[in-house]
C-alpha positions as CSV (number, residue, x, y, z in Angstrom):
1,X,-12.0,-85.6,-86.2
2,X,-14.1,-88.8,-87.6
3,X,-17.1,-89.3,-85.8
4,X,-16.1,-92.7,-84.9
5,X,-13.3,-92.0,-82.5
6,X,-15.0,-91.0,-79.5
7,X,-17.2,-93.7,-79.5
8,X,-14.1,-96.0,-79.3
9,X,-12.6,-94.7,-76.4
10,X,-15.8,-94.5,-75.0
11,X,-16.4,-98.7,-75.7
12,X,-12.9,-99.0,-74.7
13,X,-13.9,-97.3,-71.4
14,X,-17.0,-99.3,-70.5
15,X,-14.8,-102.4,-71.3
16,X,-12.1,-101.4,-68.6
17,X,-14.9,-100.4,-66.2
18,X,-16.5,-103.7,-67.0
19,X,-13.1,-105.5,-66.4
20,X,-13.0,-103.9,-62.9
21,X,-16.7,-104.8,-61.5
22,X,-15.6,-108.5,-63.0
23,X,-12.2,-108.0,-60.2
24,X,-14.2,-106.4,-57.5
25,X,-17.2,-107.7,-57.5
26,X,-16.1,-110.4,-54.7
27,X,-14.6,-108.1,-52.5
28,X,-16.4,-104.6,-52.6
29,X,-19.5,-105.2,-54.2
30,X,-21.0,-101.8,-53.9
31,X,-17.5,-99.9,-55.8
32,X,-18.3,-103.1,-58.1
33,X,-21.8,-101.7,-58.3
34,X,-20.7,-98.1,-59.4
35,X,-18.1,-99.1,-61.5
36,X,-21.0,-101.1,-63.5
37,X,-23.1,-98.1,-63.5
38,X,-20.3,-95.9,-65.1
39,X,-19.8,-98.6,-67.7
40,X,-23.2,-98.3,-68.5
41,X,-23.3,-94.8,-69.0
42,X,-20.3,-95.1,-70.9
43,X,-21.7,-97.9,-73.7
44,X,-24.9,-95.3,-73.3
45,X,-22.4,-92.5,-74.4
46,X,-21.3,-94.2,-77.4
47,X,-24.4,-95.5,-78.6
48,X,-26.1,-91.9,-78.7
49,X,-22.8,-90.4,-79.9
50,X,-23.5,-93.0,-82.9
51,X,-27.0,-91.7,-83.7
């Protein structure tokens, strides 16, 4: 499997999660809150999946 495809679906994850603390973020800030942490760890992911 190319190297490249996880990191991917790991950017296209931390863009969904983004996407959701953008549509939660007036309503339940602190799920908003995780779900920016997780999106975090998810652009983390790919970065050090890179290197």
């Amino acid at each position: 499997m190319p190297k490249e495809i996880p990191v991917i679906g790991l950017v296209i994850l931390a863009g969904f999660l983004a996407g959701g603390v953008y549509a939660a973020w007036k309503t339940a800030r602190v799920f908003a809150m995780l779900l920016g942490a997780l999106a975090v760890l998810a652009l983390g992911g790919a970065v050090a999946w890179m290197l």
